[in-house]
C-alpha positions in Angstrom: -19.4 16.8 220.0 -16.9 18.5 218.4 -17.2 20.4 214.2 -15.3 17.5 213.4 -16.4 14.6 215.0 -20.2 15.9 213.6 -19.4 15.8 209.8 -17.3 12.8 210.4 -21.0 10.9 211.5 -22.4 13.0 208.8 -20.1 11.4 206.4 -20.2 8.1 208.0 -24.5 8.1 207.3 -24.2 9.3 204.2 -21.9 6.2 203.7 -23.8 3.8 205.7 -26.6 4.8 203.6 -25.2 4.0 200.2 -23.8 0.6 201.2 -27.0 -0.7 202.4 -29.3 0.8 199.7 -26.7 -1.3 197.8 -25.4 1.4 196.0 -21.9 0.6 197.1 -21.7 -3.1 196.5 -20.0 -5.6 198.5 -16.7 -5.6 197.6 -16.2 -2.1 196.0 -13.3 -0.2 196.3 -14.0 3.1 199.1 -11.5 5.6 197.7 -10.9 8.4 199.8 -10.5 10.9 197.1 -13.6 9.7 195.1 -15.7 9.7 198.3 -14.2 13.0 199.6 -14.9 14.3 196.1 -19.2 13.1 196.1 -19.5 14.5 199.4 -18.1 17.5 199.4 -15.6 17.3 202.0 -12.1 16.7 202.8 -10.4 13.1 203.5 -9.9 13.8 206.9 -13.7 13.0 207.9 -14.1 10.1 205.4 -11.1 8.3 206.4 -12.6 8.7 210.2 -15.7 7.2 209.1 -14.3 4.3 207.3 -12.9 3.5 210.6 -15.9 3.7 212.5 -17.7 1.5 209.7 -14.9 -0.9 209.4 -15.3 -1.3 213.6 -19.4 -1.5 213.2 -18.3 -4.9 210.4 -20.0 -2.7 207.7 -16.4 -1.6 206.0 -12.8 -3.8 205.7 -9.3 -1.7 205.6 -6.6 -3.7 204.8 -3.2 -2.4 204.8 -1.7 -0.9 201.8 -5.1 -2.1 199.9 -7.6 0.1 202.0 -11.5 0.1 202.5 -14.3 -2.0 200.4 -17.7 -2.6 201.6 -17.3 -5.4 203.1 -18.5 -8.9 201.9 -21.0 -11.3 203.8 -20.3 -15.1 203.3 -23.2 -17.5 203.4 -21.4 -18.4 206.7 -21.2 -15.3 208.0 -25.5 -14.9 207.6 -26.1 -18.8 208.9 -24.4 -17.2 211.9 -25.8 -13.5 211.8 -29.0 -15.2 211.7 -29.5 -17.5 214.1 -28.8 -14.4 216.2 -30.7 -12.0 214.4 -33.8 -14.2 213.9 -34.1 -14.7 217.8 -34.0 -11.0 218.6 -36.6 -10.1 215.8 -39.0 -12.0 217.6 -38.5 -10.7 220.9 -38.4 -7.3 219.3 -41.8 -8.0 217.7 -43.1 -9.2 220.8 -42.2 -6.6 222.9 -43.6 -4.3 220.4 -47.2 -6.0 220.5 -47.0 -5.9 224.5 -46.0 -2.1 224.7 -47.8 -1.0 221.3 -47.4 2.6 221.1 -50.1 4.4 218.9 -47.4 6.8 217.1 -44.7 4.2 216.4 -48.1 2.2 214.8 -48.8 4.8 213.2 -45.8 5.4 211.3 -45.0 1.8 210.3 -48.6 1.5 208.7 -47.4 4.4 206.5 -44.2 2.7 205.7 -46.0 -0.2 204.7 -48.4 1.7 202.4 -45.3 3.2 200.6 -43.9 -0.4 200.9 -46.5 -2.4 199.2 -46.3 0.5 196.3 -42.4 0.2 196.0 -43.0 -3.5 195.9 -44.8 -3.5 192.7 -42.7 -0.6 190.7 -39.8 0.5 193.2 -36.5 0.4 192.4 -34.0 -1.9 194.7 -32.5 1.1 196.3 -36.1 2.0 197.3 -36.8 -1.1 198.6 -34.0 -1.2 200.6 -34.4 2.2 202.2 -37.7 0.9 202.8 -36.8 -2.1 204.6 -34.7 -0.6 206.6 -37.2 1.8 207.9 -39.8 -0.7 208.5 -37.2 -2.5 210.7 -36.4 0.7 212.8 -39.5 1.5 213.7 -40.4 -2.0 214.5 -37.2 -1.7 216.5 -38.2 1.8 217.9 -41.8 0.0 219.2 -40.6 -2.4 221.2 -38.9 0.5 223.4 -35.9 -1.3 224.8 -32.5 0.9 223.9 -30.5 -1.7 224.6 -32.2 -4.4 221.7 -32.2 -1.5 219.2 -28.6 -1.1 219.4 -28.0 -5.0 219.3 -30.5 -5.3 216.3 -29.2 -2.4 214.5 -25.6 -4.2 213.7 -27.5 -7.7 213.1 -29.9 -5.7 210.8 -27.4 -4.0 208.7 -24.6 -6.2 208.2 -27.7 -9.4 207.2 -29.3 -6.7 205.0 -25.8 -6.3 203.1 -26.0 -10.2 202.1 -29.9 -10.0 201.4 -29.8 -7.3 198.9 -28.8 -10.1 196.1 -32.8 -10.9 196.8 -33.5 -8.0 195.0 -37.1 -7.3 193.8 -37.8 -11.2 193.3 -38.6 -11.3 197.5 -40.3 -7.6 197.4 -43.7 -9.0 197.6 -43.2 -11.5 199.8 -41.0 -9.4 202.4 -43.7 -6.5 202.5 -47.0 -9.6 202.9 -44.7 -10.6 206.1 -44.0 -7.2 207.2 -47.9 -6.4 206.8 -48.2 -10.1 208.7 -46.0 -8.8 211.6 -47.6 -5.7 212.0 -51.2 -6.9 212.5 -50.0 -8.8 215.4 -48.6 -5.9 217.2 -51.4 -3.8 216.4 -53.6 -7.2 217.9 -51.5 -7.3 220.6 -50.5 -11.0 219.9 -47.4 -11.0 221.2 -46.7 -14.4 220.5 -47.5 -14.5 217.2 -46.6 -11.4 216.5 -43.0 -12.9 217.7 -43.4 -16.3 215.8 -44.1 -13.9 212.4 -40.6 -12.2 213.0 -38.3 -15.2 213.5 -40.3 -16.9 210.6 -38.9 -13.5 208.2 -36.0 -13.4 208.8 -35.8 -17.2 207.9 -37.3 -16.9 204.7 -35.5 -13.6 203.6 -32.1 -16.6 204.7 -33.6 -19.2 202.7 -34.3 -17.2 200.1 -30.0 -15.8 199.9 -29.3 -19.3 199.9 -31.5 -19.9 196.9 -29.8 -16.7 195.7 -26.1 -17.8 196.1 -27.0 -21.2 194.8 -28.4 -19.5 191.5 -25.4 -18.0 190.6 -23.0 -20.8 191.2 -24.9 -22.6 189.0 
């Protein structure tokens, strides 16, 4: 990989990063100046990541109007999650079948630091959180393949669910503590049934969401 292509991905994490800790809202404005300007680097490697975001459904560019985070319609997560929801169990479930010690390992100390940011973390916290709980749930069910399906489904759903905020903290970390027992069990099956059911509720719970504020 070429000097460029490097900090290009480097940029293109560090922007990833900030849109799904919700630090970048849906939405916002991506100027290639401003962003060039945080970062430390010229536009060359930010405009190239905003194309590979825009092509991973993370970023929109628009002609003449160019790049916002991009925004995730109550459509767009019935769909994403009838998908995603599926796949979280079979993750989950190969995970409890292949249950490797390290993986285990690590995702019982995520959900330590979890259940702490739960009760006085901060949204961005929680979010960074999340998503590491997910990877390495993704990571145990060694299949390459899943984790690059569920990776997209993951970030683009997590997007729309960050309106949850800390109202769903405490329940999201009891399921992701619910999940994890059955893998450690080896309960494939209901370590599979626990999955689909999270994603659900993290869905019902955006709809309550979305409903709230059209009120």
């Amino acid at each position: 990989m070429s000097g460029r292509a490097s900090l290009s991905r480097v940029v293109g994490e560090r922007i990833r990063g900030r849109i799904l800790d919700g630090s970048l809202k849906p939405g916002e404005r991506l100027v290639e100046d401003r962003l060039s300007a945080e970062l430390g680097v010229s536009r060359v490697p930010v405009r190239e990541a905003l194309r590979s975001l825009s092509a991973e459904g993370l970023v929109t560019l628009l002609p003449r109007r160019g790049a916002t985070v991009v925004e995730v319609t109550p459509e767009d997560v019935a769909e994403l999650v009838e998908v995603r929801a599926l796949l979280e169990g079979l993750n989950a479930r190969l995970a409890a079948q292949r249950h490797d010690p390290q993986i285990v390992a690590q995702l019982e100390d995520t959900l330590q630091r979890g259940n702490r940011a739960a009760q006085a973390g901060t949204p961005e916290e929680l979010a960074r959180l999340n998503a590491e709980f997910h990877e390495r749930l993704s990571e145990a069910s060694r299949n390459a393949v899943l984790a690059d399906v569920m990776r997209g489904l993951r970030e683009r759903t997590s997007i729309a669910f960050a309106i949850n905020g800390r109202a769903r903290a405490h329940d999201d970390w009891q399921e992701h503590a619910g999940i994890l027992a059955a893998v450690i069990a080896g309960d494939a099956e209901l370590a599979a049934l626990l999955a689909t059911r999270h994603v659900q509720n993290a869905a019902a719970a955006f709809a309550g969401s979305v409903k709230q504020r059209a009120a």
